[in-house]
Each structure stands twice: as structure tokens, then as C-alpha cells.
C-alpha positions in Angstrom: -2.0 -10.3 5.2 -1.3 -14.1 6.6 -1.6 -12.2 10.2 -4.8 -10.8 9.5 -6.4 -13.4 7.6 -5.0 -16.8 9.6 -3.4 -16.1 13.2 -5.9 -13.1 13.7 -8.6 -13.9 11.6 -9.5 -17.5 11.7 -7.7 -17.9 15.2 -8.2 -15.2 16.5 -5.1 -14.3 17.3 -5.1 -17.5 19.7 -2.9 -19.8 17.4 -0.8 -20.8 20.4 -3.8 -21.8 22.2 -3.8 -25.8 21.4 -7.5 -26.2 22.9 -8.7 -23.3 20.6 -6.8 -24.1 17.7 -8.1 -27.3 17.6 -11.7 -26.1 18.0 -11.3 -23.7 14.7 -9.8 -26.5 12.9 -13.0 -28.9 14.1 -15.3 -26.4 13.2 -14.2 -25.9 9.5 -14.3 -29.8 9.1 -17.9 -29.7 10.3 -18.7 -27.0 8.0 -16.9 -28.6 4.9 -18.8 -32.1 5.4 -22.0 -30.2 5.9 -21.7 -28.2 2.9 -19.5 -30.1 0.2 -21.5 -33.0 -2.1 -20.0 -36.3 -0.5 -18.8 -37.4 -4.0 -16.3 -34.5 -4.0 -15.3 -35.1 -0.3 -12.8 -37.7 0.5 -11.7 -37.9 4.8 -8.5 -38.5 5.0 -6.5 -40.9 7.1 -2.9 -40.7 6.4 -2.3 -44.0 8.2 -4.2 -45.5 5.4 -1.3 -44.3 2.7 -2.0 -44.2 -1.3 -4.8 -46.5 -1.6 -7.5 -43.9 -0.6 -6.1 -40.9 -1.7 -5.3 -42.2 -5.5 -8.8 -43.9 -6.0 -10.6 -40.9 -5.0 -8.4 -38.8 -7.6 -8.7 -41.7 -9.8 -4.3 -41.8 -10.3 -2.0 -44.4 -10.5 -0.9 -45.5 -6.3 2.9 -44.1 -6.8 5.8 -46.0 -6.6 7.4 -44.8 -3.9 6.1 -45.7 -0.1 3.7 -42.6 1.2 5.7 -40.2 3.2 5.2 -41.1 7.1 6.7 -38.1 8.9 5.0 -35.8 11.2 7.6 -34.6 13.2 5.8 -31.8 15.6 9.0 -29.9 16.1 9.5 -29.2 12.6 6.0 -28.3 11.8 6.6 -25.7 14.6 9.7 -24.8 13.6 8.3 -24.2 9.5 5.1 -22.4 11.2 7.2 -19.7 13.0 9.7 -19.2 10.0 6.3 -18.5 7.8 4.9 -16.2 10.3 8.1 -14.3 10.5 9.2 -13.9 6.6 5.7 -12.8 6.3 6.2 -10.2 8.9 9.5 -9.3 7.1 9.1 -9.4 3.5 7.7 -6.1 3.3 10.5 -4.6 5.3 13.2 -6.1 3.5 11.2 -5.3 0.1 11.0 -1.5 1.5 14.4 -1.9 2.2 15.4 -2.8 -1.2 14.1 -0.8 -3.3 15.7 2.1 -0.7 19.0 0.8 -1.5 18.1 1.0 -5.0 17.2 4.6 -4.9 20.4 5.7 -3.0 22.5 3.6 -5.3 20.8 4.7 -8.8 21.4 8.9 -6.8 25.0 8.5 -6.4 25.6 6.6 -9.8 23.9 9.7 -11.8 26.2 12.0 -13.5 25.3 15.8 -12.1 25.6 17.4 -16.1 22.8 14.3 -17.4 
């Protein structure tokens, strides 16, 4: 379904395309400022840290410092393994349940 809907559907099945991924991703921001009320629309900078983000939610700025990594390699790395146990899920569900049947066959008594 992720295939379908995201890396075919939104993308086009051009995810690894950095010029037209960042196109789609453009275009949706356009089309959420153009169509969401401003006072339910806060832009984001994540440079700017808490500040923003907890007055426009109206919260308490948390104690802790904002969280500052944006390591590329590991998005990547997170992306593929998403795209992959989404690929696999239903095998290793299909799988399972096989296993199950053979198991719950041999463990029957023939005379019940």
C-alpha cells in the first residue's frame, strides 16, 4: 500500500529522482498554504527550535534542548528499511500463518 500510495503514487515512482522529489514535496506546501486558514498554519523552521513550535501549540517550551540532527545517511538508511518491511510484511505474515497450518496438521491426533 505505501508503494502504491507514496513512491508510486505521490512520486511517481521517481522517489530517487532528487529534482522531482523535491518538486512533489514543493507543490504540496503550495497547496497546503493555499488551502489551510493561516491561523491553523504554522511554517516551520527547525533552526528556530521550541520557541515557535510551542507558542503556536500553545505548550510549555520543554526542558530539554530541541533535537538538532539531520543526518542524511540515516534518513536514507530508515527510508529503505520502511520501503522494504513494507514489501515484506505480507510475505513473512503469509509465511506465518503457513507454518502455523503445517504445525497445527502434524500436532492433530488421526482418531480426534
Amino acid at each position: 500500500m505505501t508503494d502504491r500510495l507514496v513512491w508510486d503514487g505521490s512520486f511517481g515512482g521517481r522517489f530517487a529522482d532528487r529534482d522531482h522529489a523535491v518538486a512533489v514535496f514543493e507543490q504540496h506546501i503550495e497547496h497546503v498554504r493555499a488551502t489551510c486558514p493561516p491561523e491553523r498554519l504554522l511554517v516551520f523552521d527547525v533552526a528556530d527550535g521550541w520557541e515557535p513550535l510551542c507558542t503556536f501549540l500553545d505548550v510549555p517550551v520543554p526542558l530539554h534542548p530541541f533535537p538538532r540532527l539531520n543526518d542524511a545517511k540515516v534518513t536514507r538508511r530508515v527510508i529503505t528499511a520502511v520501503r522494504w518491511g513494507t514489501r515484506a510484511a505480507p510475505i513473512v505474515a503469509a509465511s506465518a500463518a503457513a507454518g502455523g497450518l503445517v504445525v497445527r496438521r502434524r500436532t492433530k491426533r488421526p482418531d480426534a
